[in-house]
N, C-alpha and C positions, 0 to 999 in steps of 0.2 A: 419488606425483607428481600435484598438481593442476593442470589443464589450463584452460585461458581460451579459447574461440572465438569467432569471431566473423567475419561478414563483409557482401556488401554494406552499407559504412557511407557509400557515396557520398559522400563530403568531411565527412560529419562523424567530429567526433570524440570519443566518450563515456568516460565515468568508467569505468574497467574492473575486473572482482572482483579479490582479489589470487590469486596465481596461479606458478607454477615455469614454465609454459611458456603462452606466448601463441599462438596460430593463427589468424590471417586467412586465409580464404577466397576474397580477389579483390573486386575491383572495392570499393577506395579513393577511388577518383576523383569530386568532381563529377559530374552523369549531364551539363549544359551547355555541357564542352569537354575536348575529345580533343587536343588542342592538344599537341604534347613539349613546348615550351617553357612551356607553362602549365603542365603535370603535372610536370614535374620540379622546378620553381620552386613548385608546390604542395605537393610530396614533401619539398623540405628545410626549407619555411617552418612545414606544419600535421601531415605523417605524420610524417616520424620524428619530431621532439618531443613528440609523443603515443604515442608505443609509448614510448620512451625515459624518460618521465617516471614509468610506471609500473613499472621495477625487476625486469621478467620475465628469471628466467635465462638463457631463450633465446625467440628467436621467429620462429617459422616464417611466411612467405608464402608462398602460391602467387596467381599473380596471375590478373583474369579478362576479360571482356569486354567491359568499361570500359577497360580500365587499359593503354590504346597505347603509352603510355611503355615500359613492361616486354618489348613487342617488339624496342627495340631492342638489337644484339649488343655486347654488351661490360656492359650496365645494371645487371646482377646485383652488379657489383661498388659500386656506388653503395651496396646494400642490404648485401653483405656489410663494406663498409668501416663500416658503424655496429652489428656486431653482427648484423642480421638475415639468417636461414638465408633465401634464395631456390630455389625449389625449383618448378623446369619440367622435368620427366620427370628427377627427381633423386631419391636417398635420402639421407635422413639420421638418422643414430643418436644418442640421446641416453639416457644409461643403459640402454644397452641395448632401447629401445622404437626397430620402425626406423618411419619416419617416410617418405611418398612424396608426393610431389608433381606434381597433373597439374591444367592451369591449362584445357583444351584444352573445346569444347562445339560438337554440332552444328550446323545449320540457322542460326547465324547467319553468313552469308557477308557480307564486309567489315568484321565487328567482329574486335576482338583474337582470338587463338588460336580462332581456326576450324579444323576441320578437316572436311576432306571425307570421304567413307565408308571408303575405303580407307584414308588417311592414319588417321582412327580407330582402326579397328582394330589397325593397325602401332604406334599411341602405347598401345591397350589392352594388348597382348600384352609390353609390356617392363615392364608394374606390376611388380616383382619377387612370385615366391611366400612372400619373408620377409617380406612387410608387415605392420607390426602395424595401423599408421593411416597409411588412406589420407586423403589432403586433394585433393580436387579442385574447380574452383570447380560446376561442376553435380554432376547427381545421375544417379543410373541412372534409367532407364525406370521410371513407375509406381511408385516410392516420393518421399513427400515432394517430389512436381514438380503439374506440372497437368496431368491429365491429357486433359483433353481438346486442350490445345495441345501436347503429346508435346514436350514441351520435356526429359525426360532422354531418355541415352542409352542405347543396345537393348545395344551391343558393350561399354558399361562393366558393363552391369549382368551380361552373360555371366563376362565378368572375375573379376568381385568371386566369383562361385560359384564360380572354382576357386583364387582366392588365400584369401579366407574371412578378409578381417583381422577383428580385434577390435571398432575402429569404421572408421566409415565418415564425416568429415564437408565438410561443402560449403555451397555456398548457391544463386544463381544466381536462381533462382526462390522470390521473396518470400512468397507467401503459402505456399510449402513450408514453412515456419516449423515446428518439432518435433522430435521423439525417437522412433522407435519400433526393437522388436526383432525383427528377421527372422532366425531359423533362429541361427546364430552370430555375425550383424552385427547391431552397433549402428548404426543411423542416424540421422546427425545434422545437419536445416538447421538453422544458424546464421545466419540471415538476418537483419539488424538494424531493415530498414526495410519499410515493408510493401509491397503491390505498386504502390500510388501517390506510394511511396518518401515515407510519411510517418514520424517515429518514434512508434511504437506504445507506449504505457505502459504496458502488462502484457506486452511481450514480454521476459521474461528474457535474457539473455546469457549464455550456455551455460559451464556449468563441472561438470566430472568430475573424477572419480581415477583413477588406471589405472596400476598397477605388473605389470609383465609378472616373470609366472613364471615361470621357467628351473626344465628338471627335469634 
């Protein structure tokens, strides 16, 4: 099964590897307007025609803290009626790899899926322990984030040591940009633009394989 990720692409939208399964990471949107009416008129005119155009089996979103549109209740279906899995404290299974989705990030209060400390926590604790890949749009605490603005999180990265998926991918934080392997988790920013959300010409666009073994 090869895997395409990718995320902060802020309104743009690039040529992508080929690929069986697509994963965006969040924040879609222009960083210049939060606007519903311009992000969903954004969403049917420049995003889905550009997921769609690329022929991926399936493709997972999780959305991030750009992306206000995705806040609102009933919008999943927008995403689901053109094929794309939306996935806000969701799972989903696809040959058997399960797939979880948590869009949600500290310390930014008034942007998209913030959550407070408590609330955290309570979204950390329902990650199911069947996760193979997690997608969330940040990172845990001190991998792949910055660390001196503590931009990930303390209670996801608790999490992940006792679900232990396979990978782990996200973005949020730009110059997190990378791959590394901690203990049983792969970590993976897929972060497209850099942190003055410029596009970077040697930053690759992340693509893996990964068939889950049943014993």
């Amino acid at each position: 099964m090869k895997i395409v990720a990718i995320s902060d692409t802020h309104g743009h939208t690039p040529d992508l590897p080929d690929g069986d399964i697509l994963i965006i990471a969040g924040d879609i949107f222009p960083i210049d307007n939060h606007d519903h009416h311009f992000q969903r008129r954004y969403l049917n005119a420049r995003i889905i025609p550009w997921i769609k155009e690329h022929n991926f089996k399936h493709v997972l979103f999780v959305p991030g803290n750009h992306d206000f549109l995705c806040e609102i209740p009933g919008i999943y279906r927008v995403f689901e009626n053109q094929g794309i899995h939306f996935l806000v404290d969701r799972s989903q299974t696809i040959e058997g790899i399960n797939f979880y989705g948590f869009p949600w990030v500290p310390n930014l209060e008034y942007w998209a899926f913030y959550a407070h400390d408590p609330m955290m926590v309570d979204k950390c604790d329902k990650i199911p322990m069947d996760t193979d890949i997690l997608i969330s749009h940040g990172p845990p605490i001190n991998i792949l984030d910055n660390k001196d603005m503590n931009y990930g999180c303390t209670h996801l990265a608790a999490r992940l040591q006792r679900v232990l998926p396979m990978y782990h991918i996200f973005g949020h934080v730009h110059e997190g940009y990378g791959e590394i392997q901690l203990g049983d988790i792969c970590f993976m920013n897929v972060s497209y633009l850099d942190d003055d959300y410029q596009i970077v010409d040697n930053r690759e666009i992340q693509v893996f394989d990964y068939t889950k073994i049943v014993n």
